[in-house]
N, C-alpha and C positions, 0 to 999 in steps of 0.2 A: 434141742438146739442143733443148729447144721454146723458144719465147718465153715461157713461163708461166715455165720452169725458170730460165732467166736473168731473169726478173725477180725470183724467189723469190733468188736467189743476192745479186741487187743492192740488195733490201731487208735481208736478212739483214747485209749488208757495211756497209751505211747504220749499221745498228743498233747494230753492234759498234762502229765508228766513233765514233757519238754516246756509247755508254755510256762507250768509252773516255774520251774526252773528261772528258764529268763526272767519272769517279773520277779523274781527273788532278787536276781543279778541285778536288774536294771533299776529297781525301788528299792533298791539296799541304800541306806541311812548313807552320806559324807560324813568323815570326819568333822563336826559341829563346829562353826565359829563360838566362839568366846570373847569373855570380857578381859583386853589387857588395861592396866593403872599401872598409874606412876606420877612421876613428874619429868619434864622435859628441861632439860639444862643447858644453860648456853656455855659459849665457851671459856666463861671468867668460873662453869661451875654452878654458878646459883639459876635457880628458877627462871623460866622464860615466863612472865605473867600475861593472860589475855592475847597468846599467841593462838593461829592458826598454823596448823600443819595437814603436811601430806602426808600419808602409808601407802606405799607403791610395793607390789610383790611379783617375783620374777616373769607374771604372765603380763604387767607391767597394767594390774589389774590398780584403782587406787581408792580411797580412802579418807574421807578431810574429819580432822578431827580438832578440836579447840581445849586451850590449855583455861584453866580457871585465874580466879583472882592472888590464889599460892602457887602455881603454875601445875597445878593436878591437869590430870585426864584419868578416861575412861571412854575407849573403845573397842567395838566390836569388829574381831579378824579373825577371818580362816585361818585355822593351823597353817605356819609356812613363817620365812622370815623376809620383815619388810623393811625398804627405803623410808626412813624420813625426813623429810625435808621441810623448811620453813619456807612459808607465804611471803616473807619479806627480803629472803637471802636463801636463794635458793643453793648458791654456795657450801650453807651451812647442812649438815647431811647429820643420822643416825642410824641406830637400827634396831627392831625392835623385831623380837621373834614369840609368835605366837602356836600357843597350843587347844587341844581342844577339852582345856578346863582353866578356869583363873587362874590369870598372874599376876605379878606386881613386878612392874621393871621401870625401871628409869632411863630416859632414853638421854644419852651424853651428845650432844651434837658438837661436831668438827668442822672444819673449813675444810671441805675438797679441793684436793691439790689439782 
């Protein structure tokens, strides 16, 4: 082998090297969304039944998700903590913070002042 060939070899090895790299970087996994539950509560306290709400998170990314006939939910959000807000009153606000594994949270909605 010449000196030209072994440098061709060692640029070559360089290359793959670097490109590996980035696709590691760039196709590296996100922290996973997950499933938050709960129930959503008005402001007397008890269950919001067959409500619609919003999940807004600081990229002011959002989320609609609906409460059941006992006022449960079950939605999927990226780790991070989000705005909630009702479909009928949008006054009424909470907030729910998600990770990237199950939780169980109840979200308390308030009147914004």
């Amino acid at each position: 082998m010449g000196v030209h060939s072994f440098e061709r070899i060692k640029r070559t090895t360089w290359i793959i090297l670097c490109l590996a790299i980035a696709g590691a970087i760039w196709f590296s996994p996100p922290a996973f969304a997950d499933i938050v539950s709960g129930r959503v509560l008005g402001l007397d306290e008890k269950p919001i039944l067959n409500g619609t709400f919003t999940a807004r998170n600081s990229k002011g990314e959002s989320t609609t998700f609906k409460t059941d006939k006992s006022g449960n939910f079950s939605v999927y959000l990226d780790p991070g903590k989000y705005t909630v807000s009702s479909s009928t009153d949008a006054a009424l606000t909470g907030v729910i913070e998600s990770f990237p594994q199950p939780r169980q949270q109840d979200v308390h909605l308030t009147k914004r002042k």
